[in-house]
Phi, psi and omega in degrees: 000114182286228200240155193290161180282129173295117143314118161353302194266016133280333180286332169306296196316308182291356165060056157212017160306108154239143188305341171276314207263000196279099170300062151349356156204051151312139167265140203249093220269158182262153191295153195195145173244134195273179149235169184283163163327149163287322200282021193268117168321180195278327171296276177332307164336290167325328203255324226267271181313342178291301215279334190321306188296348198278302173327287170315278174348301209263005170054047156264316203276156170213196199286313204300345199280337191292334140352281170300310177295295163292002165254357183277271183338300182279052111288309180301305181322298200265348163294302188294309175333291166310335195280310198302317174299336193277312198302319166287015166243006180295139171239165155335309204252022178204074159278128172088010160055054160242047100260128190259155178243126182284102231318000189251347176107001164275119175301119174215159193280151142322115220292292172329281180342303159301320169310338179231020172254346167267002154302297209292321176302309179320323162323278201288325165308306171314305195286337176306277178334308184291336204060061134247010151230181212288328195281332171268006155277321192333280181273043134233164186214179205178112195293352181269148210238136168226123162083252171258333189270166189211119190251000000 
């Protein structure tokens, strides 16, 4: 499994576009702000709406984009859910509740622990996708400007 295919119009922005490898009949989807899902939680919701605009600025979000962007929001979602169910089951003797006890009386992690360490990867996937994290604004560059930083 190689490495993933770039869109054209990254391949530009990165200044490694060459006309032989250029799909010409890529589809270019227009920049757009969606509204969210209905099935997105109060958390998600949040996260959702922090992020839309930045998206929308820098002229990343489009309609085909909302898919990734709601599963990037409930990936957030169910990551604070999980820290909060853990930080409430912590005592003295289990600190941050990543340990659990089994009905035979065996220590094992906590069934939350996976939950928000598969979250956090679901993110961190996401946020790949989307070009919202830092090693993945790292290689585009781009005259639309948000605050101070430049994507």
């Amino acid at each position: 499994m190689g490495r993933k295919m770039l869109p054209t119009k990254v391949k530009q922005l990165k200044g490694t576009a060459q006309k032989c490898r250029i799909n010409k009949s890529e589809p270019e989807p227009e920049v757009c702000k969606p509204t969210a899902p209905d099935f997105l939680d109060v958390v998600a919701l949040k996260e959702w709406n922090r992020i839309i605009d930045e998206m929308y600025k820098v002229g990343t979000m489009t309609a085909c984009d909302v898919g990734v962007l709601a599963a990037y929001c409930l990936s957030w979602s169910n990551m604070i859910q999980a820290k909060k169910q853990l930080e409430a089951q912590s005592t003295k003797e289990n600190p941050g509740g990543l340990l659990a006890i089994t009905t035979n009386g065996n220590l094992i992690q906590n069934p939350l622990v996976g939950i928000y360490n598969t979250s956090a990867r679901d993110l961190v996937k996401c946020s790949a996708e989307l070009g919202l994290s830092p090693a993945s604004r790292g290689r585009v560059s781009s005259n639309n400007k948000v605050g101070k930083s430049q994507w």
